[in-house]
C-alpha positions as CSV (number, residue, x, y, z in Angstrom):
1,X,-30.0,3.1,2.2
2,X,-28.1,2.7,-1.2
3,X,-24.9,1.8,-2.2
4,X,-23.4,4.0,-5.2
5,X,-22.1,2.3,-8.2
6,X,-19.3,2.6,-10.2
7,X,-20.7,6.4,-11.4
8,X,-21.8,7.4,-8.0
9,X,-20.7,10.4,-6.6
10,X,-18.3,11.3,-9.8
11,X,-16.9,14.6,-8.3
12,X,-14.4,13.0,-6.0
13,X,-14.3,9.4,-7.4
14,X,-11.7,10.2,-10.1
15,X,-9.6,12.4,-8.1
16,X,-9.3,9.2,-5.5
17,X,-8.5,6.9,-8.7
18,X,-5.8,9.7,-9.7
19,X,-4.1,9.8,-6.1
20,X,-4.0,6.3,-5.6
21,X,-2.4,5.9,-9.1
22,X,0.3,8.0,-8.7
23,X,0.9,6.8,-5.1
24,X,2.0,3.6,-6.3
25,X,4.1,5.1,-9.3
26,X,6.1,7.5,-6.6
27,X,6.8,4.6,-4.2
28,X,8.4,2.8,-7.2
29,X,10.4,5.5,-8.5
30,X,11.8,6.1,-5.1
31,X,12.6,2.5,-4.0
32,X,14.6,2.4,-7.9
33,X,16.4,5.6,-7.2
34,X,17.3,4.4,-3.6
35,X,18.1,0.9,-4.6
36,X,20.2,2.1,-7.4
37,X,22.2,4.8,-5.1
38,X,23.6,1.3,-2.6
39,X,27.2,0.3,-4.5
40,X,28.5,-0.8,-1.5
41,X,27.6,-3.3,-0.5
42,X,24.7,-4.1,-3.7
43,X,20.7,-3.7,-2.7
44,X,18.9,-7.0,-3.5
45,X,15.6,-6.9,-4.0
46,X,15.2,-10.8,-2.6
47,X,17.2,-10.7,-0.3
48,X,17.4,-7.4,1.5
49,X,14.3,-6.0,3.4
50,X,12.4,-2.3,1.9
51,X,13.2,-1.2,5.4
52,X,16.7,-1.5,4.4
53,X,16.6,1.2,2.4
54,X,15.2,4.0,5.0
55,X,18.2,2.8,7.7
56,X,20.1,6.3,8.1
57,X,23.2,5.3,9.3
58,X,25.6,3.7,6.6
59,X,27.9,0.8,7.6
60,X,25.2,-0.6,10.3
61,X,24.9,-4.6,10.4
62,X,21.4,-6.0,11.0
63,X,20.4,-9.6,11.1
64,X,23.4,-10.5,8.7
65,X,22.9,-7.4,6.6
66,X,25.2,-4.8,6.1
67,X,23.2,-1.4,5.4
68,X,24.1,1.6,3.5
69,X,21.6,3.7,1.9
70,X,22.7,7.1,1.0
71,X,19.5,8.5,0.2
72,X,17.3,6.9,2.7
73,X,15.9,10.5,3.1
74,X,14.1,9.4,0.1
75,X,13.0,6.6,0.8
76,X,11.3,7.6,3.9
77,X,9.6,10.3,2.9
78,X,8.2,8.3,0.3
79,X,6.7,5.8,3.1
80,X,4.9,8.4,4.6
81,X,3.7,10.2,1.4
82,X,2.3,6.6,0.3
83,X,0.4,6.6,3.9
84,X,-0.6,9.3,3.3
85,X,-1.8,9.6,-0.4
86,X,-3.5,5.9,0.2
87,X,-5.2,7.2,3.2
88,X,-6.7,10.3,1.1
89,X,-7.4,7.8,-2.3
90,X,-9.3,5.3,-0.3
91,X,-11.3,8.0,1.8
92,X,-12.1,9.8,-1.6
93,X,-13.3,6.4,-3.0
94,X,-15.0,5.1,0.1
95,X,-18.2,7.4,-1.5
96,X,-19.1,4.5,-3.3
97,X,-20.2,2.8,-0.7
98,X,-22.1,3.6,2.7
99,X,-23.2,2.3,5.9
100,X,-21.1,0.2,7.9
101,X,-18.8,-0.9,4.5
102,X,-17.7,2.6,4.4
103,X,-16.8,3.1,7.5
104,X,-14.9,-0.2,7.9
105,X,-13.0,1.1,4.9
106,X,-12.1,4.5,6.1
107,X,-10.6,3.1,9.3
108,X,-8.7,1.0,7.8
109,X,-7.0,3.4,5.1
110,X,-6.3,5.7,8.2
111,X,-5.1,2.6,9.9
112,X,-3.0,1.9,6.6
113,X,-2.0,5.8,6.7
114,X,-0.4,6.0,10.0
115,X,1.2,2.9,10.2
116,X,3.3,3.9,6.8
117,X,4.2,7.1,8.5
118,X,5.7,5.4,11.6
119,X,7.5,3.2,9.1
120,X,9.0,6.0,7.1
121,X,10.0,8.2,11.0
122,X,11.3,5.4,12.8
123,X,14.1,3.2,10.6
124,X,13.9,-0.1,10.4
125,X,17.4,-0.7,12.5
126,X,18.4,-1.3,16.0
127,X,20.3,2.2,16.1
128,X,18.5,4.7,17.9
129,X,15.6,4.6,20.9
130,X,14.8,1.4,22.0
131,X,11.2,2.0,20.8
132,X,12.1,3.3,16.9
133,X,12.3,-0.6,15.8
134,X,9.2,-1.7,17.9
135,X,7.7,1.2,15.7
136,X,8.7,0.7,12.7
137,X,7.8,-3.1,12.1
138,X,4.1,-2.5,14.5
139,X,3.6,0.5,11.9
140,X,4.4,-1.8,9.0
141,X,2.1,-5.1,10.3
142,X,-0.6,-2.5,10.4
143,X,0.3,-0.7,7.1
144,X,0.4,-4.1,5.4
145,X,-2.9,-5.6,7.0
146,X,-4.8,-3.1,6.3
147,X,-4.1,-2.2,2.9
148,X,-4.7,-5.9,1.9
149,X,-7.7,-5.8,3.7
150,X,-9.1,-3.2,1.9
151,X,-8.3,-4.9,-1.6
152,X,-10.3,-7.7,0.0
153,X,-13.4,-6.0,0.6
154,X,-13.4,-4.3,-2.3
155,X,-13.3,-7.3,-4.2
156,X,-16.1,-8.7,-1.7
157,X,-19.1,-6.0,-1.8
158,X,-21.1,-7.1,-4.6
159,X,-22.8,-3.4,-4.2
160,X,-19.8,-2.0,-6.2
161,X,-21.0,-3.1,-9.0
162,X,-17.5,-3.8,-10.6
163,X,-16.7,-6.3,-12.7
164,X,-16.2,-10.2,-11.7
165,X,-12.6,-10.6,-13.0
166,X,-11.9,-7.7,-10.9
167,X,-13.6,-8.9,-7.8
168,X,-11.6,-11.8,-7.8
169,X,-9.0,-10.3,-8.6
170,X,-9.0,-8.1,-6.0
171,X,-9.7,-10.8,-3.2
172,X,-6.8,-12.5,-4.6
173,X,-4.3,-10.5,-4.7
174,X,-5.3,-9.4,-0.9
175,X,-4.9,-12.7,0.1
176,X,-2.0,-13.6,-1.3
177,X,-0.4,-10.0,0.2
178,X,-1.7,-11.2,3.3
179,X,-0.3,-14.9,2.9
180,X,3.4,-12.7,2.0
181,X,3.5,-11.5,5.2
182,X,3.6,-14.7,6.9
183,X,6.0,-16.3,4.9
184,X,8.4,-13.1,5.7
185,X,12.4,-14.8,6.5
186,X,11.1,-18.2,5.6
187,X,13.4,-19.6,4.0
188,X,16.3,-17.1,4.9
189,X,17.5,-15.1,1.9
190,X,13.7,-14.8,0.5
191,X,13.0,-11.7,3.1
192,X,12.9,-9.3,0.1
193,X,11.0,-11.5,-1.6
194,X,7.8,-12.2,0.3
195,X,8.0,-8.7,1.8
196,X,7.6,-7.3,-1.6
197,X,5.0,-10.1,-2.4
198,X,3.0,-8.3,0.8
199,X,3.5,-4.7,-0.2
200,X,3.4,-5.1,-4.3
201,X,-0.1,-6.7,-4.0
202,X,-1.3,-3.6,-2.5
203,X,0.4,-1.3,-5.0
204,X,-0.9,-3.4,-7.9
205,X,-4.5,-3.2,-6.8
206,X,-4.6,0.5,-6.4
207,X,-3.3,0.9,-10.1
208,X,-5.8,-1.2,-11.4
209,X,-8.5,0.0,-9.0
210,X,-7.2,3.7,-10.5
211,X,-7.4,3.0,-13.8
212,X,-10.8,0.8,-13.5
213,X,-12.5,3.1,-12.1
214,X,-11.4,6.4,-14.3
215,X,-11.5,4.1,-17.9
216,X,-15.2,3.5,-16.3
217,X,-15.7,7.0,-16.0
218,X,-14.4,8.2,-19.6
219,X,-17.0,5.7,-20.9
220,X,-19.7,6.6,-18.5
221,X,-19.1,10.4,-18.0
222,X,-22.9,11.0,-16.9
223,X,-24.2,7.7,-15.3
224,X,-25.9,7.7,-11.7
225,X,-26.2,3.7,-10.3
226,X,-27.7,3.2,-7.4
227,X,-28.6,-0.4,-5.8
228,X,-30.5,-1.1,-3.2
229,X,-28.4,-2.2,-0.5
């Protein structure tokens, strides 16, 4: 059994750079445009929650916040196109690798990919079934976990064949999404804060992950590594 490298497999691993790239540049670009749309009251990006910003119905208090975000439509649709544009990155990367690692990774990208879709159909707000809010913050755990987790392991498997600062890099900024999570409310007022802490780290690693791997494959348009695993 090997393990493909870095140049494995080339057909599908830029593509699955190219996705995850823009994936993270679309979720930006919507959470600014549906930020910036809030005048009354002002979005805060420390103190309000993302979720904020998908709650339909303008005027609603939640835990001390007072929600209006005119184009939540936006916003949630860009929750479930990141699920669903990480799901298909990951999947189109998870070539390099085989066995049990590759598997492990492709569960958790779907894991990752369904959970941000129940995040972006059921709002992060008490209005509505009983179950939407159970939904949404389950779908987000899940979303969060997993995506971290697969940072993790990336950074772990020695078989990629990717370079150290970006192994521990990687591992890093998984744990650190991971240790965001946690921290979530504590103390109040940070919300935004460590949520974005948890969901940036993500977002960060498939950039450089994306542009890693395609500045690897400019340079190495025709290589074929393969380790034993």
């Amino acid at each position: 059994m090997t393990r493909g490298g870095p140049g494995h497999a080339p057909g599908r691993s830029p593509l699955g750079a190219v996705v995850l790239i823009v994936n993270a540049l679309q979720w930006l670009v919507a959470e600014a445009i549906t930020a910036g749309a809030w005048t009354d009251p002002v979005y805060s990006y420390a103190t309000n929650y993302i979720s904020d910003l998908g709650v339909s119905d303008c005027g609603t208090q939640f835990q001390g916040r007072e929600l209006c975000s005119p184009r939540h439509a936006l916003m949630n649709t860009s929750f479930m196109l990141e699920g669903v544009l990480f799901a298909i990155g990951v999947v189109l990367l998870a070539q390099l690798l085989s066995g049990r690692a590759r598997r492990v990774v492709i569960a958790l990208a779907i894991a990752h990919g369904v959970g941000m879709v129940a995040v972006g159909l059921f709002h992060g707000s008490p209005d509505g079934p009983s179950y939407g809010l159970t939904l949404h913050v389950g779908g987000a755990g899940v979303a969060i976990l997993c995506a971290n987790t697969v940072a993790i392991l990336a950074g772990s498997l020695k078989s990629l064949q990717l370079p150290a600062t970006y192994r521990v890099f990687s591992v890093t900024v998984g744990v650190l999404g991971i240790i965001g999570v946690t921290l979530v409310g504590m103390p109040a007022g940070t919300a935004g804060i460590f949520e974005r802490g948890s969901v940036y780290s993500w977002l960060l690693w498939i950039v450089v992950t994306g542009v890693l791997l395609l500045a690897r494959r400019v340079r190495q348009p025709s290589t074929l590594e393969c380790v034993p695993a």
